[in-house]
C-alpha positions in Angstrom: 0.0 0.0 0.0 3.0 2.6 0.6 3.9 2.8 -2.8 0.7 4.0 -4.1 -0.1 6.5 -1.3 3.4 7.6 -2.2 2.3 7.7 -6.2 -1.2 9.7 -4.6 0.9 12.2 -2.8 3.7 13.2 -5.5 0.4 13.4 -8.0 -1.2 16.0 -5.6 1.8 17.9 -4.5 2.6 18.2 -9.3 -1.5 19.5 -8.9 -0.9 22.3 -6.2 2.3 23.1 -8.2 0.7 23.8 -11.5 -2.0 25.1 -9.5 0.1 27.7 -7.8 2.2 28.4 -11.0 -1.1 28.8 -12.7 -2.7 31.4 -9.9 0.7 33.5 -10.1 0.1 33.5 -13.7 -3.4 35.3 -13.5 -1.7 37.5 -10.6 0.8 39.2 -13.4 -1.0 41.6 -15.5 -0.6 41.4 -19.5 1.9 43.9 -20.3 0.7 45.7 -23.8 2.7 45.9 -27.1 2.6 47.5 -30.2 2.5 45.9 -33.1 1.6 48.5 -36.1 5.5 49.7 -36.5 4.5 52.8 -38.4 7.7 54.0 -39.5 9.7 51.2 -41.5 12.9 52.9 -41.2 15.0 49.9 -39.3 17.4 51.9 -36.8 20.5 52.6 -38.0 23.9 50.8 -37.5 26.7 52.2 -36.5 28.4 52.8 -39.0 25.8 54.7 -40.9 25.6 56.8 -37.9 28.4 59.7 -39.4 26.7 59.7 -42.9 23.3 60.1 -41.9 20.9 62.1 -44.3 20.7 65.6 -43.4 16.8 65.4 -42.9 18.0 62.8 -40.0 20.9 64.8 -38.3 18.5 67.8 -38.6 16.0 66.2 -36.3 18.7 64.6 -33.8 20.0 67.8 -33.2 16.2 69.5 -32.6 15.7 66.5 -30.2 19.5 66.7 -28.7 18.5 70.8 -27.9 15.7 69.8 -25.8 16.6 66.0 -24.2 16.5 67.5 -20.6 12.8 69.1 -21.5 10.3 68.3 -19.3 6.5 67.7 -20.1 3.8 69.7 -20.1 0.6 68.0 -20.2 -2.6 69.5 -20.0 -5.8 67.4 -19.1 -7.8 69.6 -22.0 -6.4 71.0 -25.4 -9.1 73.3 -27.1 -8.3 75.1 -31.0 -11.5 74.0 -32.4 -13.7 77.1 -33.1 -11.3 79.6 -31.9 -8.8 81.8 -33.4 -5.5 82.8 -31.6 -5.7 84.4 -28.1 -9.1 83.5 -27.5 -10.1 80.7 -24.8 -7.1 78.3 -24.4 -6.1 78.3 -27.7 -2.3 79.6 -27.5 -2.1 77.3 -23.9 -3.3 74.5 -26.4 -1.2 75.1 -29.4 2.1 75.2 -27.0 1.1 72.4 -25.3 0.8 70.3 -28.4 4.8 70.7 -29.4 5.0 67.8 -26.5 3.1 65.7 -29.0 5.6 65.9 -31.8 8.4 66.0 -29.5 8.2 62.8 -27.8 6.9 61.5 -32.0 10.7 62.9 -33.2 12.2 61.8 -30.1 11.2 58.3 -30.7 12.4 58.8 -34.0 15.9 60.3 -32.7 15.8 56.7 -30.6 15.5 54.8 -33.5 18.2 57.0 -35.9 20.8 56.7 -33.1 20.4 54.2 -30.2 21.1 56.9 -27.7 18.7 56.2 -24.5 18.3 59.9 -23.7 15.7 59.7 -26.5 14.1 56.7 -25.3 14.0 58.4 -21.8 12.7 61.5 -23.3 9.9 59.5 -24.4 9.2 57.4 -21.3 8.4 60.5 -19.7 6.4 62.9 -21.7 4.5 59.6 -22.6 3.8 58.5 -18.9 2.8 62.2 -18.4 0.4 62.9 -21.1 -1.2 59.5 -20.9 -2.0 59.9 -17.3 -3.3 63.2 -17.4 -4.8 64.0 -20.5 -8.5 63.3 -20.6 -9.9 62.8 -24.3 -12.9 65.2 -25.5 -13.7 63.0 -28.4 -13.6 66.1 -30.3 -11.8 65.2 -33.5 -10.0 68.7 -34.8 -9.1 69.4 -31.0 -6.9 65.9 -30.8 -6.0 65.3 -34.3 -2.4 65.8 -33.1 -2.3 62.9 -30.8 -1.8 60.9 -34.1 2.0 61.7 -32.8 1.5 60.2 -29.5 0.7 57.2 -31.1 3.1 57.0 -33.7 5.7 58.0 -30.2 4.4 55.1 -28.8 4.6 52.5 -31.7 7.9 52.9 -32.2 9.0 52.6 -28.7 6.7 50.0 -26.5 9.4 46.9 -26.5 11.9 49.4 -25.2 9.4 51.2 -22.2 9.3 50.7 -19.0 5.8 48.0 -18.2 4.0 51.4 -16.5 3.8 53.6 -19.3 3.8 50.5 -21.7 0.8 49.6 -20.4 -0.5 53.5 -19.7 -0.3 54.6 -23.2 -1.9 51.0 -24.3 -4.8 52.0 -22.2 -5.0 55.6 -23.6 -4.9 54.9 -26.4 -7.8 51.8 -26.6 -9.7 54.5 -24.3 -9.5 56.6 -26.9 -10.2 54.2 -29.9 -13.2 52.5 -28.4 -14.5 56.3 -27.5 -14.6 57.6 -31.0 -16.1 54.0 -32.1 -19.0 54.1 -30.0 -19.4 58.0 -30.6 -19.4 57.5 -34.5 -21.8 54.2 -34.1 -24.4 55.8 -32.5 -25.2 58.5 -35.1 -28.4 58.0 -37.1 -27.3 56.8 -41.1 -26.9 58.2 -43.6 -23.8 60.1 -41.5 -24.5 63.8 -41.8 -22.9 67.2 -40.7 -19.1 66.5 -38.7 -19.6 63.0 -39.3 -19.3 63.4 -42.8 -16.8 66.3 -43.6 -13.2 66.6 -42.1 -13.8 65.8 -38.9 -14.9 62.7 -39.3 -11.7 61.9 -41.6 -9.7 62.7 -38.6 -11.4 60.3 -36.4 -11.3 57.4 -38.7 -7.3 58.5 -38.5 -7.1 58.1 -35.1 -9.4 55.2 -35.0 -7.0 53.7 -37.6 -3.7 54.1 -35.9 -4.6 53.4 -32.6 -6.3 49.9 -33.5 -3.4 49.1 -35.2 -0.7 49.7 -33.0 -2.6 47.9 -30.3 -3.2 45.4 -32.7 -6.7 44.7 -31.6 -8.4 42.7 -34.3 -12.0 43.9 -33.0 -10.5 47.5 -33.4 -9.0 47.2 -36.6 -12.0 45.6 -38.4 -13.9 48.5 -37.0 -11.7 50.7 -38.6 -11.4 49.6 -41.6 -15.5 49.5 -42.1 -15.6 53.3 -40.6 -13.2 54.4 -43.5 -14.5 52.8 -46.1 -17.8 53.9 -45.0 -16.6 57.8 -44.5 -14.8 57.5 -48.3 -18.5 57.3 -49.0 -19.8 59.9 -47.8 -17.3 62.7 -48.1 -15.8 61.6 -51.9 -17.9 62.1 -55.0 -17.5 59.4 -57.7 -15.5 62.2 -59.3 -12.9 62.5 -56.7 -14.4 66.0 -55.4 -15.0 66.3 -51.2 -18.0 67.1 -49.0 -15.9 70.0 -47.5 -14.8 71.7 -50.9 -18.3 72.0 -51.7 -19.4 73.6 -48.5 -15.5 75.7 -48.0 -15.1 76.0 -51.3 -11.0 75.6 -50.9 -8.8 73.4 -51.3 -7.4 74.1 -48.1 -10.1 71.9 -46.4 -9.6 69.2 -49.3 -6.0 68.5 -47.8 -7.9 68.6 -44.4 -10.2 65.8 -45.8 -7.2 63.5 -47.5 -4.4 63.9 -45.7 -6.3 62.4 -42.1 -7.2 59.0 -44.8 -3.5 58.7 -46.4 -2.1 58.4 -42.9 -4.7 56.1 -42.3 -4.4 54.3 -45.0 -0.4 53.6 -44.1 -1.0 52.6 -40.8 -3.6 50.0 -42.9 -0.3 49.2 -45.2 2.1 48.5 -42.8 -0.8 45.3 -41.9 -0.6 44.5 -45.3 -4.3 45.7 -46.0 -4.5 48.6 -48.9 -6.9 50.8 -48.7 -5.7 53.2 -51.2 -8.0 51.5 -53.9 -11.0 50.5 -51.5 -14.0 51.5 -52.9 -17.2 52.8 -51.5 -20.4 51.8 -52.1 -20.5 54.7 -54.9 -17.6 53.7 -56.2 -15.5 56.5 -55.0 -11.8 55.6 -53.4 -9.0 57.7 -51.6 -7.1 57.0 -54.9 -9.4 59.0 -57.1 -10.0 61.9 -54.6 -5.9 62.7 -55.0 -6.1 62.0 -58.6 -8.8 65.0 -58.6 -6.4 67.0 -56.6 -3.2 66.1 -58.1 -3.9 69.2 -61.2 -4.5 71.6 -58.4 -1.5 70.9 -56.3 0.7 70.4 -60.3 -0.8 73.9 -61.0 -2.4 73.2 -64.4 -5.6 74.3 -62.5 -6.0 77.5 -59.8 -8.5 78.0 -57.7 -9.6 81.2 -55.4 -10.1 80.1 -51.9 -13.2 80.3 -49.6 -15.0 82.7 -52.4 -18.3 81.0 -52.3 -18.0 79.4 -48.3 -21.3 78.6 -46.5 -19.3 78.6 -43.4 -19.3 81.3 -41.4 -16.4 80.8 -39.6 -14.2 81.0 -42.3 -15.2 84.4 -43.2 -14.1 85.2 -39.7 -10.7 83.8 -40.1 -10.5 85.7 -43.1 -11.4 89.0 -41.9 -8.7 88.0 -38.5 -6.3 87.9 -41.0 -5.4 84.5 -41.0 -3.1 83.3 -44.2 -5.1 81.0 -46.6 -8.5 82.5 -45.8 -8.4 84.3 -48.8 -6.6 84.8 -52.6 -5.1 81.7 -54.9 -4.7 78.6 -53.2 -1.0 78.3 -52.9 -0.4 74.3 -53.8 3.1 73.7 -51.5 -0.2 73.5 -48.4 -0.2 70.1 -49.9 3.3 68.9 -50.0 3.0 67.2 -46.8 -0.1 65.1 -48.2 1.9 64.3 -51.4 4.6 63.2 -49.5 2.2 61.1 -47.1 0.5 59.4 -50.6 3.9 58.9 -52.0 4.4 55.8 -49.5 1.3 54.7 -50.6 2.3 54.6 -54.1 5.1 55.5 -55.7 2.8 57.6 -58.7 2.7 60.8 -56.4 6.2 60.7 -55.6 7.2 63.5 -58.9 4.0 65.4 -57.4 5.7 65.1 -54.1 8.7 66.2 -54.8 7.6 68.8 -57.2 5.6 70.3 -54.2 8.7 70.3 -51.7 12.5 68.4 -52.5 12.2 66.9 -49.3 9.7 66.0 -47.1 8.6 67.4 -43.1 11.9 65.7 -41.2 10.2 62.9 -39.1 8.4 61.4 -42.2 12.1 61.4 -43.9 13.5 59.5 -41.0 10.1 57.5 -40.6 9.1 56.6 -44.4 12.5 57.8 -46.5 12.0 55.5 -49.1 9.2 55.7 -51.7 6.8 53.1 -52.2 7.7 50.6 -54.5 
């Protein structure tokens, strides 16, 4: 009889084992990750380092001149609306150079190795994500699309707090603009078919991805392909250059859905070509712009606006309100649609040599 009490016992003591192992387990929070990775641009070896592209050193050296910087965050940002000196705007608009620090300090990081970067990062990230509460107001946090991108290049590298912080923002945030878009009557009408709402599915877009949240991400993809039908005419034209009449507010339309569509691209999905149930796609709403921004066609800004606002920022002085639409406002887009496909590249380039300096160091190459 000994030996098979002795068999019982060593078969309950493996039980509480696994049973313990398996408790700690369930103790230990799951620590997020990103998994989008933006910017392709591998990080550098050493001895690439010395010859780096000017566009590169340029933003090392920005970075370098403020690694001791500390955050600012604010728990509300506020420019929609407003001009300059009025409400918190100008407490908003310097507030918001955090967001594209801690994006080029990321990208500094991944250039050059140096942790100062990476440190930079860990803090203005832990800061904003644990203060900052989202409005859900689209044009007001537009900008956090550099949080994200701050984040997705850094989360292997962060400490497990602000890992998991900005994980939870950022979901916060995604899951917010979801549920705000999903329960608007259909057909979509008014925000949630001009700009704004491109800038939400942008947001919507990045964050599912880089949280790599398939529930997310499907989401995403349906809310773009339904907002490309609703704001782009079968002819390439936009909701918000019929009610503006500028071109200005056709970037604002397209250039939210090209960085959308990358973030897409970088999951191997394109939605470049995705067609809406009308048949319109992102593809032929640049097409329609590419003349414009080429300048084989002009076109006086804001002349015939139904929006009232606009005639205010015209008559505040504001630059763009008013005269020929100059095309270098789209240069940035260009560049963004060149990774895309390598067809707006000459348009690109045309527009401005080189592109901003993160999306040199983020995207440098053309798509292929």
């Amino acid at each position: 009889m000994a030996p098979k009490v002795r068999v019982v016992n060593e078969s309950r003591s493996r039980t509480r084992a696994i049973l313990a192992v398996l408790s700690a387990l369930t103790l230990v929070a799951p620590t997020a990750h990103a998994a989008m990775n933006f910017c392709a641009a591998p990080a550098m070896q050493s001895s690439e380092r010395t010859n780096a592209d000017s566009g590169v050193k340029a933003l090392v050296k920005l970075v370098q001149s403020r690694v001791n910087d500390q955050p600012k965050p604010l728990a509300h940002l506020h420019t929609e609306g407003t001009l300059p000196h009025q409400g918190i705007y100008d407490q908003s608009v310097e507030a918001e150079k955090d967001l594209d620090l801690m994006r080029d300090a990321a990208l500094a990081w991944r250039a050059t190795g140096d942790e100062r970067y990476l440190r930079l990062v860990d803090r203005f990230l832990f800061a904003w994500t644990t203060t900052y509460q989202p409005s859900f107001n689209p044009i007001d946090e537009t900008n956090f699309e550099s949080l994200i991108l701050a984040y997705d290049m850094t989360a292997s590298a962060l400490p497990v707090k602000t890992r998991n912080a900005a994980n939870a923002f950022i979901t916060k945030m995604v899951t917010g603009y979801i549920a705000d878009i999903d329960k608007q009557p259909r057909p979509l009408t008014g925000t949630y078919r001009n700009n704004w709402q491109s800038h939400r599915v942008k947001l919507v877009a990045m964050g599912a991805f880089t949280t790599d949240d398939r529930k997310l991400i499907n989401a995403a993809q349906r809310l773009f392909v339904e907002h490309i039908g609703d704001n782009i005419a079968p002819d390439g034209s936009t909701v918000d250059f019929a009610e503006h009449d500028a071109l200005r507010y056709v970037t604002y339309d397209l250039q939210p859905l090209v960085t959308a569509a990358l973030a897409a691209r970088r999951h191997n999905r394109n939605w470049l070509p995705e067609r809406a149930q009308s048949g319109a796609t992102l593809a032929v709403a640049l097409n329609w712009l590419t003349p414009y921004a080429l300048g084989t066609r002009t076109h006086e800004e804001f002349v015939r606006s139904s929006v009232p606002f606009d005639a205010k920022r015209r008559e505040a002085g504001l630059p763009g309100y008013s005269g020929a639409w100059d095309p270098k406002n789209a240069a940035e887009l260009f560049h963004l649609a060149a990774r895309l496909d390598g067809r707006y590249a000459p348009v690109a380039l045309r527009l401005a040599p080189t592109p901003p300096a993160w999306l040199a160091v983020c995207l440098p190459l053309p798509a292929r």
